[in-house]
N, C-alpha and C positions, 0 to 999 in steps of 0.2 A: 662509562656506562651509567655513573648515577647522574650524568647530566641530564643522558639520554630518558631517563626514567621520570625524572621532573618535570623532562617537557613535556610526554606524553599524560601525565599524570595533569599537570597544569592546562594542556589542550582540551584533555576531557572534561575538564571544569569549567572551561572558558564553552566550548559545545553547551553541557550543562544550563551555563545564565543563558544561552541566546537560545536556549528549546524548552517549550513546554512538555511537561508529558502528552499533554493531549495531542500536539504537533509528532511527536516522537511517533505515539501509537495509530497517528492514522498515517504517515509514512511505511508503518512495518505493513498495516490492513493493504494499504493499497498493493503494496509492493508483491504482499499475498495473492491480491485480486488479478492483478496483473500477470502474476507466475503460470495461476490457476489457468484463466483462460491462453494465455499461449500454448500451455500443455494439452488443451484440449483442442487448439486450432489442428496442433499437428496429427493428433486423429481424424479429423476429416479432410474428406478430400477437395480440392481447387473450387470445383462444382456445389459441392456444400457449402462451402464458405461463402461464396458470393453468396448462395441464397437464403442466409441464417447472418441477421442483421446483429450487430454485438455492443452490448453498452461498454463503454469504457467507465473508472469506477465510480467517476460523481455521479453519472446515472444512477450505478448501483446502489450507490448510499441513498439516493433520494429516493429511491425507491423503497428500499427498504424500511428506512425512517418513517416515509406513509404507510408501511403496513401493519410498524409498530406503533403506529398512533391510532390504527384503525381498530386493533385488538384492545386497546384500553376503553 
C-alpha cells in the first residue's frame, strides 16, 4: 500500500511540472462550458437545434475577452 501511495503522490507531482495553473483552470472553464451547453442542447428539441447556431468555447472566450476589453 505505501508503494501505492508514492506513486500516485509522485504522479501528481510529475502532472504538477508539466501544467500550468492557467492550463489547469481553462481545462476545468471549458470543461464547464462544455457540460453547460450539452445540458441545455437536451432541452431543445431536433428543430431548435438545427436552427440555433452554437459556439464552441474558443468562440466563447473570444468573445468574451472583447467584451471585457470594451467595458474598460
Amino acid at each position: 500500500m505505501p508503494f501505492k501511495k508514492s506513486m500516485v503522490i509522485a504522479g501528481g507531482f510529475i502532472l504538477l511540472a508539466g501544467c500550468t495553473g492557467k492550463d489547469i483552470r481553462e481545462g476545468v472553464y471549458q470543461g464547464m462550458y462544455e457540460g453547460a451547453r450539452i445540458e441545455n442542447q437536451k432541452e431543445l428539441s431536433p428543430g431548435d437545434r438545427a436552427g440555433k447556431p452554437e459556439m464552441d468555447y474558443n468562440q466563447y472566450k473570444n468573445e468574451r475577452k472583447e467584451r471585457l476589453e470594451e467595458k474598460r
